[in-house]
PDB file with SEQRES, HELIX, SHEET and CRYST1 records, atoms N, CA, C and O in Angstrom:
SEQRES   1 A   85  UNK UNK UNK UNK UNK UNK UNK UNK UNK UNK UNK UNK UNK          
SEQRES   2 A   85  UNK UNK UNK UNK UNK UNK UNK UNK UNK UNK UNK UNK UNK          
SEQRES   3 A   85  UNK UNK UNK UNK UNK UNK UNK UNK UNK UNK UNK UNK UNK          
SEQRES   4 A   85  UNK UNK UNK UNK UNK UNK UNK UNK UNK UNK UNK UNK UNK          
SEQRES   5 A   85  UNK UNK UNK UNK UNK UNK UNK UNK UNK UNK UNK UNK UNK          
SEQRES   6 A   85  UNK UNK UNK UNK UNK UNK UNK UNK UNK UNK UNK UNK UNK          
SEQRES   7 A   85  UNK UNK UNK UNK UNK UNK UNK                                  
HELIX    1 AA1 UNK A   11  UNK A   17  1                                   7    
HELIX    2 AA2 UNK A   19  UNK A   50  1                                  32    
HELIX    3 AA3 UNK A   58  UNK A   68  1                                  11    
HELIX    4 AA4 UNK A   69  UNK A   71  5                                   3    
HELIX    5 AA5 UNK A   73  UNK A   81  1                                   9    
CRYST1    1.000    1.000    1.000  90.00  90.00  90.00 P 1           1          
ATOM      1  N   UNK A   1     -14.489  -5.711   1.948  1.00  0.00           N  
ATOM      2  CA  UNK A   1     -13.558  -6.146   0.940  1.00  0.00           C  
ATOM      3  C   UNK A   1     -12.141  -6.021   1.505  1.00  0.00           C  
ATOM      4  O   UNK A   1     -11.765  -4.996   2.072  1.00  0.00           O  
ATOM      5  N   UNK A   2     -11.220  -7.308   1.297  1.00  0.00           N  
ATOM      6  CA  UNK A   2     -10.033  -7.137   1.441  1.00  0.00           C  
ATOM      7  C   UNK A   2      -8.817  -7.189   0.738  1.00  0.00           C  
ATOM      8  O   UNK A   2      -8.389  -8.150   0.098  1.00  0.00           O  
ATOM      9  N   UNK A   3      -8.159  -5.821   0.940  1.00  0.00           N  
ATOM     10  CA  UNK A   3      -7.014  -4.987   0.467  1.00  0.00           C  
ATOM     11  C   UNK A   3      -5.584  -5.852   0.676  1.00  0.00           C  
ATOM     12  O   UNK A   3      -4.779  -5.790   1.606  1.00  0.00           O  
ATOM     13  N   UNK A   4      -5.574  -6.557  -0.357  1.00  0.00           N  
ATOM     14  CA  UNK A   4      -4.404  -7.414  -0.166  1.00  0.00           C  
ATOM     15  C   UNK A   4      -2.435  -6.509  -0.377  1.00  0.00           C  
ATOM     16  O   UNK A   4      -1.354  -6.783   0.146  1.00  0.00           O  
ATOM     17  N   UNK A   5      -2.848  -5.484  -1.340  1.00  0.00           N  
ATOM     18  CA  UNK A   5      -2.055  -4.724  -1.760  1.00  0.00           C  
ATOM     19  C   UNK A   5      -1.543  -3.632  -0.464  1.00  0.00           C  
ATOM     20  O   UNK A   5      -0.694  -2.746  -0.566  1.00  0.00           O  
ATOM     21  N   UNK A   6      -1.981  -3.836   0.205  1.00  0.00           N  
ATOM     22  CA  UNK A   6      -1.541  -2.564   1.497  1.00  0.00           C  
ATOM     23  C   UNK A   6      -1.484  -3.291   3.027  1.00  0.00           C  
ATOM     24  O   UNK A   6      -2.305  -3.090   3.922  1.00  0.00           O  
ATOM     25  N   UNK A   7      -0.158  -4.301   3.111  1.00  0.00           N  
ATOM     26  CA  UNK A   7      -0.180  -5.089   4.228  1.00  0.00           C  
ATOM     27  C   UNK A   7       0.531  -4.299   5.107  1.00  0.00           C  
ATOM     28  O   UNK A   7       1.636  -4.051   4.624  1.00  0.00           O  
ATOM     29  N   UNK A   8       0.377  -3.822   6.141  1.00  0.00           N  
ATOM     30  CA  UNK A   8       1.096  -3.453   7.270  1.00  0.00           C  
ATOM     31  C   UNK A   8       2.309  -4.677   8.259  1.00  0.00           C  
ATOM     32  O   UNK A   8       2.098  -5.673   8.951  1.00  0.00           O  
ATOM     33  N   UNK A   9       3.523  -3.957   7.856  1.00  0.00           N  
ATOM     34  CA  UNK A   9       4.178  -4.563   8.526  1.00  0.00           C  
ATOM     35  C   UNK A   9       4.308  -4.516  10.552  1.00  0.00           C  
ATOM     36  O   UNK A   9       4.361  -3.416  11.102  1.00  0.00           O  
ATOM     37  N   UNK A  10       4.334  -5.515  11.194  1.00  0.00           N  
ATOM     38  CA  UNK A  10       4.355  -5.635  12.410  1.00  0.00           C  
ATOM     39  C   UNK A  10       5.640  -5.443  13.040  1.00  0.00           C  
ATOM     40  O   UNK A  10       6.463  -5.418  12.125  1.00  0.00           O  
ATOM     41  N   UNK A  11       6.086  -5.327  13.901  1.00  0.00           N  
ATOM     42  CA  UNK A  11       7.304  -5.658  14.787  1.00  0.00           C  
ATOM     43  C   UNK A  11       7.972  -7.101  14.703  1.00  0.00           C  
ATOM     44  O   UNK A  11       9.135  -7.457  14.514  1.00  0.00           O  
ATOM     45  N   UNK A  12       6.847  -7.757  14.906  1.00  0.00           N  
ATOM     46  CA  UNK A  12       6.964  -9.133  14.891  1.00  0.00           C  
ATOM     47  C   UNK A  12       7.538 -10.032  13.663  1.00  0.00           C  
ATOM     48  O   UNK A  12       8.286 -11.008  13.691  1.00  0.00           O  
ATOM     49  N   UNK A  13       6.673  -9.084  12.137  1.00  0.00           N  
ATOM     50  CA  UNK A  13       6.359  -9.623  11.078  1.00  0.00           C  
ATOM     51  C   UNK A  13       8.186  -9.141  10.728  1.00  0.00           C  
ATOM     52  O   UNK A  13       8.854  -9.947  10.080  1.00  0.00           O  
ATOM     53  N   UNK A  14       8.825  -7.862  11.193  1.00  0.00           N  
ATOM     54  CA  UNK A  14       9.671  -7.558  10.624  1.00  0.00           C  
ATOM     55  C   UNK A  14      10.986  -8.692  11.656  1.00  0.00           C  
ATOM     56  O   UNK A  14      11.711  -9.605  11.260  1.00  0.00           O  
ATOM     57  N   UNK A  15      10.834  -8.179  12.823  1.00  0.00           N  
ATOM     58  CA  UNK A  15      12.062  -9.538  13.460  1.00  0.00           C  
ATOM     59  C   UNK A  15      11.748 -10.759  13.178  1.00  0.00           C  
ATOM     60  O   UNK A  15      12.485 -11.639  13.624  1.00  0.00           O  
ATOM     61  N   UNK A  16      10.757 -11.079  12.492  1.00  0.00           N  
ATOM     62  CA  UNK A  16      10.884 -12.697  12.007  1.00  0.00           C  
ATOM     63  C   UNK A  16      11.671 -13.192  10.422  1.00  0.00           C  
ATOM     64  O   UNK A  16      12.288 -14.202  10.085  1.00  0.00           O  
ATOM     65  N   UNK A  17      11.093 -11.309   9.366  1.00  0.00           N  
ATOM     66  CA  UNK A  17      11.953 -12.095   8.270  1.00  0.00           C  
ATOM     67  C   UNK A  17      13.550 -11.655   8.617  1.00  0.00           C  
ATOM     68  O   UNK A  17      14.331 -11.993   7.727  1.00  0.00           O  
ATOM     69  N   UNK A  18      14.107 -11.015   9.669  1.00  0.00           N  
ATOM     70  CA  UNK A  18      15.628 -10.686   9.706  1.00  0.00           C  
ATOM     71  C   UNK A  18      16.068 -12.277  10.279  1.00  0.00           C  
ATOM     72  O   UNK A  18      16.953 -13.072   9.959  1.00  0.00           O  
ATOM     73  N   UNK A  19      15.044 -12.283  11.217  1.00  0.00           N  
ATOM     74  CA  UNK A  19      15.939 -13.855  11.616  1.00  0.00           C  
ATOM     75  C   UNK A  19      16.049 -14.958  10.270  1.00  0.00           C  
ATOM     76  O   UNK A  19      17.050 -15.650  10.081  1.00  0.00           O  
ATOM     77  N   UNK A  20      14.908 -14.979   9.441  1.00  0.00           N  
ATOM     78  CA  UNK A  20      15.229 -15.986   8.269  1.00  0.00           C  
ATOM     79  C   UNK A  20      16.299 -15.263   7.435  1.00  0.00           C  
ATOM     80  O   UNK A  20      16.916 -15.831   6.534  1.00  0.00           O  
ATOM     81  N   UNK A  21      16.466 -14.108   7.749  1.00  0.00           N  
ATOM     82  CA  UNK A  21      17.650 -13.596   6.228  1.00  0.00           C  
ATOM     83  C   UNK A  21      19.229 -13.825   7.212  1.00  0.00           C  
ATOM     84  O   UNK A  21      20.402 -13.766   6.845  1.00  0.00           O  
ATOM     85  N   UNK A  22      18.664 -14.076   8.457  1.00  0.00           N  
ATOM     86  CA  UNK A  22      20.263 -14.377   9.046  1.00  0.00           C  
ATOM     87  C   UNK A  22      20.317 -16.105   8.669  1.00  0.00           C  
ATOM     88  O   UNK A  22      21.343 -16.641   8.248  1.00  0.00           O  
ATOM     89  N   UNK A  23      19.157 -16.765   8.880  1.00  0.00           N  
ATOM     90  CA  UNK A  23      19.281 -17.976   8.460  1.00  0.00           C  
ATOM     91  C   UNK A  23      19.765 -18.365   7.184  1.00  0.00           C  
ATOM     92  O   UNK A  23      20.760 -19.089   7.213  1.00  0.00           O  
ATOM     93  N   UNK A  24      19.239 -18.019   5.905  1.00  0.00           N  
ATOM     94  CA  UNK A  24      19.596 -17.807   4.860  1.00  0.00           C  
ATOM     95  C   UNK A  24      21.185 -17.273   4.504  1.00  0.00           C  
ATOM     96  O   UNK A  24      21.869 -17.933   3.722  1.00  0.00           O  
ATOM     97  N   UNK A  25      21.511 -16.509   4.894  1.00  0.00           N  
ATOM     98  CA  UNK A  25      23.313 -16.351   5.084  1.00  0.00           C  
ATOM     99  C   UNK A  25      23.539 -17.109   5.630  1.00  0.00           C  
ATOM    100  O   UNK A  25      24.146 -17.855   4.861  1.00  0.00           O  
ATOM    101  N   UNK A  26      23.472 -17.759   6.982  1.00  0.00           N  
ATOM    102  CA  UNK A  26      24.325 -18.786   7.016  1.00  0.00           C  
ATOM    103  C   UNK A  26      24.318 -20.196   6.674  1.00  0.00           C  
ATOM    104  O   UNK A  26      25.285 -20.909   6.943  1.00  0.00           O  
ATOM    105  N   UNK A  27      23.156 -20.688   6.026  1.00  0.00           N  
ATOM    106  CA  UNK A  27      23.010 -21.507   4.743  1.00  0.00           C  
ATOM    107  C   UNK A  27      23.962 -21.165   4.299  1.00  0.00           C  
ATOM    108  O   UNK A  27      25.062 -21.717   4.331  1.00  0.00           O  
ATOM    109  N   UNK A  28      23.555 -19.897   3.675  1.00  0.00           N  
ATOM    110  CA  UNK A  28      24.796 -19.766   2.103  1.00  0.00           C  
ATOM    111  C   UNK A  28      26.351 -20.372   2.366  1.00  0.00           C  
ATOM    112  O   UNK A  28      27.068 -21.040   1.621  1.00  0.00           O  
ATOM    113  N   UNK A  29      26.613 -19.781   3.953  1.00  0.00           N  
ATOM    114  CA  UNK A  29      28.253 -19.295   4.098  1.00  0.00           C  
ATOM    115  C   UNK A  29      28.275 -20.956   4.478  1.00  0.00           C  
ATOM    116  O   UNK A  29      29.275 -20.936   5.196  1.00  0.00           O  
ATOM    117  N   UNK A  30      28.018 -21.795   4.476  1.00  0.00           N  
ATOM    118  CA  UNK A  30      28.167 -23.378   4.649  1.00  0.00           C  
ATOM    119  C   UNK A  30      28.051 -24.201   3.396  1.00  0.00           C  
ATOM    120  O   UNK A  30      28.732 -25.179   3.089  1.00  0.00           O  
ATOM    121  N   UNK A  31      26.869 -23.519   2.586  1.00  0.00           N  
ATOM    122  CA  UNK A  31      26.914 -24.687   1.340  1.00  0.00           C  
ATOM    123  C   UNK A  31      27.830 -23.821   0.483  1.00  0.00           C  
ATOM    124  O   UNK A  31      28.530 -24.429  -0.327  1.00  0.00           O  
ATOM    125  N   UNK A  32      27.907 -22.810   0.525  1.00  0.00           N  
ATOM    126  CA  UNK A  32      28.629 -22.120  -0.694  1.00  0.00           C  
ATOM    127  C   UNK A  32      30.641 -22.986  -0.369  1.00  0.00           C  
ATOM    128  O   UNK A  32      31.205 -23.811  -1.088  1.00  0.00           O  
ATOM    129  N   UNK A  33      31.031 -22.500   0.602  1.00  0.00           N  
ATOM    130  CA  UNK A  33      32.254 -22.862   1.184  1.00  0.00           C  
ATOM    131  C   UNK A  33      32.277 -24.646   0.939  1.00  0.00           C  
ATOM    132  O   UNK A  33      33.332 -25.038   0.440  1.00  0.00           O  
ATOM    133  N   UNK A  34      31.486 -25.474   1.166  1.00  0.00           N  
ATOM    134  CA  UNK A  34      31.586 -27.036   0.820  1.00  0.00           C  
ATOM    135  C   UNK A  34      31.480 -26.938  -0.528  1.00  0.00           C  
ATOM    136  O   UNK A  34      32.525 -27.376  -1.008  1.00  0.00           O  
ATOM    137  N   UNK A  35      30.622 -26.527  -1.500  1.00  0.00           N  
ATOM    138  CA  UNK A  35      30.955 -26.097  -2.845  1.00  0.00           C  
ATOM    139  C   UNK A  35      32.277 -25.889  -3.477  1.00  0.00           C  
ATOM    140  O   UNK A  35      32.854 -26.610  -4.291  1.00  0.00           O  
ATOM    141  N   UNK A  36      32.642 -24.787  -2.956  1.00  0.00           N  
ATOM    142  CA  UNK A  36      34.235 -24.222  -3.345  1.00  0.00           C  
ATOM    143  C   UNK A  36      35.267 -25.501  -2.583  1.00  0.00           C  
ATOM    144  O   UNK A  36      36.304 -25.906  -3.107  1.00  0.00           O  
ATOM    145  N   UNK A  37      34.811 -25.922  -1.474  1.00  0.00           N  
ATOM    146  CA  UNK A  37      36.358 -27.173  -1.143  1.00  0.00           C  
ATOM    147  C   UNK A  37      36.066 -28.008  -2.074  1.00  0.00           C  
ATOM    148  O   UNK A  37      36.967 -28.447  -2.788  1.00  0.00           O  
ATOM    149  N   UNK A  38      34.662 -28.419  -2.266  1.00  0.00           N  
ATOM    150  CA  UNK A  38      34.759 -29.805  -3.423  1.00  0.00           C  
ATOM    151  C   UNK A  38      35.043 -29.757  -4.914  1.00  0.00           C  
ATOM    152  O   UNK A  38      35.293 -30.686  -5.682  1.00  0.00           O  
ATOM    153  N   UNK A  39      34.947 -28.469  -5.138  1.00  0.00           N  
ATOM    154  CA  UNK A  39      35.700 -28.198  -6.282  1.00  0.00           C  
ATOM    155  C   UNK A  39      37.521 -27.887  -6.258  1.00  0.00           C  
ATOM    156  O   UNK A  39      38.338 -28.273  -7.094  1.00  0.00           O  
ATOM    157  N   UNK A  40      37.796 -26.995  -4.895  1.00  0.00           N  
ATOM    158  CA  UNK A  40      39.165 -27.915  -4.736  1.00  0.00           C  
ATOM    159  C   UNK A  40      40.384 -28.771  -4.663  1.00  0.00           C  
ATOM    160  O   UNK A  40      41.584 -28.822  -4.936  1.00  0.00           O  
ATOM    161  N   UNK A  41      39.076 -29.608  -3.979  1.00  0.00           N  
ATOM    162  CA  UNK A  41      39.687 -30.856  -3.733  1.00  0.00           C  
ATOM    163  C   UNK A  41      39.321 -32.111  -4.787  1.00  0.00           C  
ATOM    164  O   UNK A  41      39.545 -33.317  -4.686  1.00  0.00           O  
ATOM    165  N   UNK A  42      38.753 -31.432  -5.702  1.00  0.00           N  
ATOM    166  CA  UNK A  42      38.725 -32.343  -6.977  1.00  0.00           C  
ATOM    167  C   UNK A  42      40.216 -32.473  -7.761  1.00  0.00           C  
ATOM    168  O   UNK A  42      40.716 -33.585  -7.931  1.00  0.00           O  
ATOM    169  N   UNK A  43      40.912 -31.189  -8.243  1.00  0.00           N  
ATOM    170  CA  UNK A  43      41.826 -31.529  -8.814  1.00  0.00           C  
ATOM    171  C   UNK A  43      43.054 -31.869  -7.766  1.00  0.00           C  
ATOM    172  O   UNK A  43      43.949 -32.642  -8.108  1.00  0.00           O  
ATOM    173  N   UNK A  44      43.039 -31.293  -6.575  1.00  0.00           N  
ATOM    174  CA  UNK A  44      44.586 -31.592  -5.499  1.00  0.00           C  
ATOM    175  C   UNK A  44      43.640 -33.280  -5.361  1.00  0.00           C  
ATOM    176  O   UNK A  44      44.351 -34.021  -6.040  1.00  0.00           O  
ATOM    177  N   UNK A  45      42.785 -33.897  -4.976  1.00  0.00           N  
ATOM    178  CA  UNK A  45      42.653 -35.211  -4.555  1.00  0.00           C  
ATOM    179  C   UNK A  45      43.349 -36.147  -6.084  1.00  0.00           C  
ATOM    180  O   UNK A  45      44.189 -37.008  -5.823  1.00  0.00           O  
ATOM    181  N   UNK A  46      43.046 -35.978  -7.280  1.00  0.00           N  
ATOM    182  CA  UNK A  46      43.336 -36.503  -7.996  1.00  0.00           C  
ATOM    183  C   UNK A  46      45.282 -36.625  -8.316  1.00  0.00           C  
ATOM    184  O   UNK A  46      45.991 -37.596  -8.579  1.00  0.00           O  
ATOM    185  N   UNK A  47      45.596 -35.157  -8.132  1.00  0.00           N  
ATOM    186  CA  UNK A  47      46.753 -34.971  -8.331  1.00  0.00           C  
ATOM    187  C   UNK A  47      47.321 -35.826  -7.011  1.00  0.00           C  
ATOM    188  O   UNK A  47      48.388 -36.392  -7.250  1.00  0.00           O  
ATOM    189  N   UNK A  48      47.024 -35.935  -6.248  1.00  0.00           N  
ATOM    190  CA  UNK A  48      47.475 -36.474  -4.363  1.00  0.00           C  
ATOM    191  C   UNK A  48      48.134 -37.848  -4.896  1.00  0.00           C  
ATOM    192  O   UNK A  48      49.310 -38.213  -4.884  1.00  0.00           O  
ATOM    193  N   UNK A  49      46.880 -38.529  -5.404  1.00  0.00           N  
ATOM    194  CA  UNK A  49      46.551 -39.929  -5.816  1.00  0.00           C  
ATOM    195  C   UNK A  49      47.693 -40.432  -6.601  1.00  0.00           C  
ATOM    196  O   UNK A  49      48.460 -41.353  -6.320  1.00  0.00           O  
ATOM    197  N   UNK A  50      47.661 -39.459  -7.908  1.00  0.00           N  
ATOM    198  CA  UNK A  50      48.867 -40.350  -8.760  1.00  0.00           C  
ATOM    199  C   UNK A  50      50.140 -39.445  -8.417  1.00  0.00           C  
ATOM    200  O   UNK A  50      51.155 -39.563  -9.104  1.00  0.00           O  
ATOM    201  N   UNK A  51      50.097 -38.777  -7.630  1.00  0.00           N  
ATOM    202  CA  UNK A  51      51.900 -38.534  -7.238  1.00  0.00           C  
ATOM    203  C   UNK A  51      52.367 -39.571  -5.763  1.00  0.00           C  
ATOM    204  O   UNK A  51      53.419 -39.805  -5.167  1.00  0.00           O  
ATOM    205  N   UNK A  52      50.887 -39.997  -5.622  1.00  0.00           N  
ATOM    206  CA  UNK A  52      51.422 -41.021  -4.012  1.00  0.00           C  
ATOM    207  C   UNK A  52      51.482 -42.481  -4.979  1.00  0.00           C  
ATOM    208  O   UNK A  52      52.148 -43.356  -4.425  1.00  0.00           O  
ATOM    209  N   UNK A  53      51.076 -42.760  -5.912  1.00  0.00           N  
ATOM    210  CA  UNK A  53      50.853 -43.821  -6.968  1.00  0.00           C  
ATOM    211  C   UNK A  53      52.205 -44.268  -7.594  1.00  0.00           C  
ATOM    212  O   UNK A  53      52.534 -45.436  -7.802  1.00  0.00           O  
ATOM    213  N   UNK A  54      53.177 -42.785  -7.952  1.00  0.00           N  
ATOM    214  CA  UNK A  54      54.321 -42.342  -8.098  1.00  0.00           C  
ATOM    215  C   UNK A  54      55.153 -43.121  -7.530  1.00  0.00           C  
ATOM    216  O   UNK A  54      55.785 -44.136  -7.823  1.00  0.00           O  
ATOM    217  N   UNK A  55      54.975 -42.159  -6.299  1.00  0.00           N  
ATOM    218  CA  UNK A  55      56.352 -42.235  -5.263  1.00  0.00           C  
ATOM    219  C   UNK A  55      55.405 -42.169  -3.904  1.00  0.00           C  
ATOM    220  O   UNK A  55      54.677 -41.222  -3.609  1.00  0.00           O  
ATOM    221  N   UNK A  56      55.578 -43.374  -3.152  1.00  0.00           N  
ATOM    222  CA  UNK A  56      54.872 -43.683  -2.082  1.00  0.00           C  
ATOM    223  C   UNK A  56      55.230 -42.231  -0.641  1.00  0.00           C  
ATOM    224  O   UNK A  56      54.441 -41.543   0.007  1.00  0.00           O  
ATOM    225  N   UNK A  57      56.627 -42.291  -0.650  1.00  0.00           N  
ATOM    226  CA  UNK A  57      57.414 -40.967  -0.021  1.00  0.00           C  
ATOM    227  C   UNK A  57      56.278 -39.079   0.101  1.00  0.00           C  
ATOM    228  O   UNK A  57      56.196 -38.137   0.890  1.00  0.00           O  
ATOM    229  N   UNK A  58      55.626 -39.519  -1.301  1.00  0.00           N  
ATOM    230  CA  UNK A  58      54.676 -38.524  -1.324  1.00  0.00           C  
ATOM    231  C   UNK A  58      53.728 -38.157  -0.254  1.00  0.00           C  
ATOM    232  O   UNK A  58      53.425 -37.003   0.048  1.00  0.00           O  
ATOM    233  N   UNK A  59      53.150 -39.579   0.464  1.00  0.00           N  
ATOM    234  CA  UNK A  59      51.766 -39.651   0.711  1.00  0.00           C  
ATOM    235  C   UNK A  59      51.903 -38.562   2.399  1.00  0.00           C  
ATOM    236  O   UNK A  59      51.126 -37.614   2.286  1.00  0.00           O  
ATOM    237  N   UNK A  60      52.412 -38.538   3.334  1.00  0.00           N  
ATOM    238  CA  UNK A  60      52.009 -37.392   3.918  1.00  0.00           C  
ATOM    239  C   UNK A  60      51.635 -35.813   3.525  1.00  0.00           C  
ATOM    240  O   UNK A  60      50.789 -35.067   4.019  1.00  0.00           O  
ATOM    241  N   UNK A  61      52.856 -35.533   2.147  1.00  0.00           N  
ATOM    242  CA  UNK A  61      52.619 -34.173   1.574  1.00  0.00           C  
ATOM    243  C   UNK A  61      51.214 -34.096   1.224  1.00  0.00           C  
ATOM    244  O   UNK A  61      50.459 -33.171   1.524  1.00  0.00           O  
ATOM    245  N   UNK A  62      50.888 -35.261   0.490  1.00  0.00           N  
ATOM    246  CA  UNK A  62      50.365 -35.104  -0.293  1.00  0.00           C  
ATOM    247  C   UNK A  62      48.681 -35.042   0.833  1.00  0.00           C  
ATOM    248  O   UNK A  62      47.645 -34.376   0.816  1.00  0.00           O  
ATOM    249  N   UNK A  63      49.177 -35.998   1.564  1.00  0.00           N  
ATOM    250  CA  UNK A  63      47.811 -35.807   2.716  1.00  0.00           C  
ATOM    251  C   UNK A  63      47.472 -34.589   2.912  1.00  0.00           C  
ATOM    252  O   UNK A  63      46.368 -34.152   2.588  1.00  0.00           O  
ATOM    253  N   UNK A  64      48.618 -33.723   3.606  1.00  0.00           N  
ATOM    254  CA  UNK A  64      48.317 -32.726   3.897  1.00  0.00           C  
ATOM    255  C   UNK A  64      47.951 -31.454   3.142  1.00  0.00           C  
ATOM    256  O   UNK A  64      47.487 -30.484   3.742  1.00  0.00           O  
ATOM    257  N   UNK A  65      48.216 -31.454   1.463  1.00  0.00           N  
ATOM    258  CA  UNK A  65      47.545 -30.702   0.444  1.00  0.00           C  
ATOM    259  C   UNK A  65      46.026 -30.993   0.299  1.00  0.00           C  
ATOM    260  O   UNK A  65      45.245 -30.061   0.111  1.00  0.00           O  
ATOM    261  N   UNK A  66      45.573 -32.362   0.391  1.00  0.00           N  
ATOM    262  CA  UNK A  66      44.291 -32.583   0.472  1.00  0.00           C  
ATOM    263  C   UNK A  66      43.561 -32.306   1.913  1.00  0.00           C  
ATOM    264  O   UNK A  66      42.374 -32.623   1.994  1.00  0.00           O  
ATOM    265  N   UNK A  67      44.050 -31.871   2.776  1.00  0.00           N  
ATOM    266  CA  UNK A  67      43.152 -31.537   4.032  1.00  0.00           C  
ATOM    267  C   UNK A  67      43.386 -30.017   3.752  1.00  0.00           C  
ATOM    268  O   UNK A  67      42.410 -29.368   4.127  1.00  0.00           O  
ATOM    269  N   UNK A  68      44.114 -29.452   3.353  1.00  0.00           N  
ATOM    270  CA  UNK A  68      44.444 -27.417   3.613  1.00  0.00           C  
ATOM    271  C   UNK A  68      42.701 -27.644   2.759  1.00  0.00           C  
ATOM    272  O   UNK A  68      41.887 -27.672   3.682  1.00  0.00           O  
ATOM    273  N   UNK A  69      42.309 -27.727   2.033  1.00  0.00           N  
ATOM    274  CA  UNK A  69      41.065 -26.760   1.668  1.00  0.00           C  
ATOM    275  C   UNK A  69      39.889 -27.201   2.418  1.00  0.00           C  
ATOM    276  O   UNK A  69      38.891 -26.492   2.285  1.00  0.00           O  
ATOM    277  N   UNK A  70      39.784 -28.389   3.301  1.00  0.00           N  
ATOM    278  CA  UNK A  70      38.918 -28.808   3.887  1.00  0.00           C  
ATOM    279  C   UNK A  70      38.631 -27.607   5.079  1.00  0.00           C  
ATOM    280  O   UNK A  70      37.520 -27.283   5.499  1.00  0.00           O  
ATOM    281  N   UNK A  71      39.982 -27.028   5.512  1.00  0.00           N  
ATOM    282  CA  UNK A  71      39.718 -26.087   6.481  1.00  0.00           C  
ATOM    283  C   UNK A  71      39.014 -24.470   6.524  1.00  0.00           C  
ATOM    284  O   UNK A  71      38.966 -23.619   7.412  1.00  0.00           O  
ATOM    285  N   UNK A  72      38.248 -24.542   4.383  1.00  0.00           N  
ATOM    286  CA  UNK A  72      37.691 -23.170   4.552  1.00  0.00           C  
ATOM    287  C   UNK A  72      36.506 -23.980   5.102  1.00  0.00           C  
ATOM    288  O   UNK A  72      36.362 -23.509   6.230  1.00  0.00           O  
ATOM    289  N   UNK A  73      35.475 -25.044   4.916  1.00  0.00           N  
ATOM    290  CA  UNK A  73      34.193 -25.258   5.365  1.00  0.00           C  
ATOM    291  C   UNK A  73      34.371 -25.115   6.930  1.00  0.00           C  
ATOM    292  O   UNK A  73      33.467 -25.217   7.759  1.00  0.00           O  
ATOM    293  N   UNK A  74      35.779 -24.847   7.190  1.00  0.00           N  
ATOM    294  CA  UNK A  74      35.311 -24.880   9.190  1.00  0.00           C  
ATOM    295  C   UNK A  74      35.262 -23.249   9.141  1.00  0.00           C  
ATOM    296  O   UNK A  74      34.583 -22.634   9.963  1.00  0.00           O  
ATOM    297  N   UNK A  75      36.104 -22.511   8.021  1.00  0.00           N  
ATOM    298  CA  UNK A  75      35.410 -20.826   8.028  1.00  0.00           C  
ATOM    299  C   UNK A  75      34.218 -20.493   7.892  1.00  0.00           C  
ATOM    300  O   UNK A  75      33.756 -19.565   8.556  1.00  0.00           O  
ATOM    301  N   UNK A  76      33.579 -21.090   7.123  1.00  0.00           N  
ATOM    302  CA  UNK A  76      32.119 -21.204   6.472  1.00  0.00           C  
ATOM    303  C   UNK A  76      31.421 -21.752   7.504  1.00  0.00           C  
ATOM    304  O   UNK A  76      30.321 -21.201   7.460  1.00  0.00           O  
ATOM    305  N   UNK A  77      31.447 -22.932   8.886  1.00  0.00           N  
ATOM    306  CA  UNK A  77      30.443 -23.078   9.799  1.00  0.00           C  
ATOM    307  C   UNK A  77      30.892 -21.717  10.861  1.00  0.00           C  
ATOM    308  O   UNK A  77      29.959 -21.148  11.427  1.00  0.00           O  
ATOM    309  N   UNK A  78      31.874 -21.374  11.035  1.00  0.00           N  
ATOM    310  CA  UNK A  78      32.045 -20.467  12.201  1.00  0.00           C  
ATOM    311  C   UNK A  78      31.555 -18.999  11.934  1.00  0.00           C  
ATOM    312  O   UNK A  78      31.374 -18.070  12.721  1.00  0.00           O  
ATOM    313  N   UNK A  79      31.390 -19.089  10.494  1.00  0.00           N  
ATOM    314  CA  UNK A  79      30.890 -17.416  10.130  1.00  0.00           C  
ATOM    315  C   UNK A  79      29.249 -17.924  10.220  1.00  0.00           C  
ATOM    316  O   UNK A  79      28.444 -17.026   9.974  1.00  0.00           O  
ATOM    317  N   UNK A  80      28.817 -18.929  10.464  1.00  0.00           N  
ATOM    318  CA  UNK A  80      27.372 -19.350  10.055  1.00  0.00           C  
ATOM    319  C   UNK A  80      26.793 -19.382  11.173  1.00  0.00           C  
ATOM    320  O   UNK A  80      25.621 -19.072  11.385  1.00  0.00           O  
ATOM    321  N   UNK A  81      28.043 -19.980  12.398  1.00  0.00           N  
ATOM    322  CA  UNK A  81      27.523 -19.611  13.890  1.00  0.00           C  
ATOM    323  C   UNK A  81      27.770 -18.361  14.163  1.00  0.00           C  
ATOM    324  O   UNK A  81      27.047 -18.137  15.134  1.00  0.00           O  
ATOM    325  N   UNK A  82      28.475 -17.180  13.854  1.00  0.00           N  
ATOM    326  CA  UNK A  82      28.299 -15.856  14.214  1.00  0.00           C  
ATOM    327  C   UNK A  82      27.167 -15.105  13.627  1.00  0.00           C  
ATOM    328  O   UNK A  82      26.822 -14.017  14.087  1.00  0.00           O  
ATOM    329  N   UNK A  83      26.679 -15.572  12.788  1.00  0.00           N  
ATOM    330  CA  UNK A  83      25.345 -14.937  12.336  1.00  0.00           C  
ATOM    331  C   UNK A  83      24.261 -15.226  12.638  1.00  0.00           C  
ATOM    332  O   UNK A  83      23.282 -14.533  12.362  1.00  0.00           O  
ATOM    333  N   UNK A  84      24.195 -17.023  13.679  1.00  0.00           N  
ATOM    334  CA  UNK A  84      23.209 -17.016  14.105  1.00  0.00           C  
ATOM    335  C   UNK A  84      23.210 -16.960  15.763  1.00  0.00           C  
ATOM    336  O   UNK A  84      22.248 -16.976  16.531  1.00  0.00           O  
ATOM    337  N   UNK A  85      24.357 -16.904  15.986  1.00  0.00           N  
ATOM    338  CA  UNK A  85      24.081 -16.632  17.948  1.00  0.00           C  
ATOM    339  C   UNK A  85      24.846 -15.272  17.751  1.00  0.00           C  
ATOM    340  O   UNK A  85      25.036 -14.526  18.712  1.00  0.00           O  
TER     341      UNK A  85                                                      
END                                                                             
């Protein structure tokens, strides 16, 4: 008869789920961070739009308010490559 309730963990069995829980963080630290810019860049893209709609003079500022949050998802891949190399 087999004892499903009393599994012995391996060496193997244990460095395989750390590598998926490093995988799993750095999932997170990538979709979570594109999450938070696209919520962001929902209200600065809209606001960008009708102040360059405005006053044409706007449109570099305004470029460059809509790229600042694009630059946490490059925090979010570089913390995602330190967790996995």
């Amino acid at each position: 008869m087999v004892d499903f309730g009393t599994a012995e963990l391996t060496l193997e069995m244990i460095q395989a789920s750390q590598l998926g829980m490093r995988a799993v963080g750095a999932g997170l630290a990538v979709g979570l961070t594109g999450v938070g810019t696209g919520l962001a860049e929902m209200g600065i893209g809209a606001a960008a739009v009708g102040a360059t709609a405005e006053n044409r003079d706007m449109f570099g500022l305004a470029l460059l308010f809509t790229v600042i949050p694009e630059t946490i998802v490059i925090f979010g891949l570089v913390v995602a490559l330190l967790l996995l190399f």
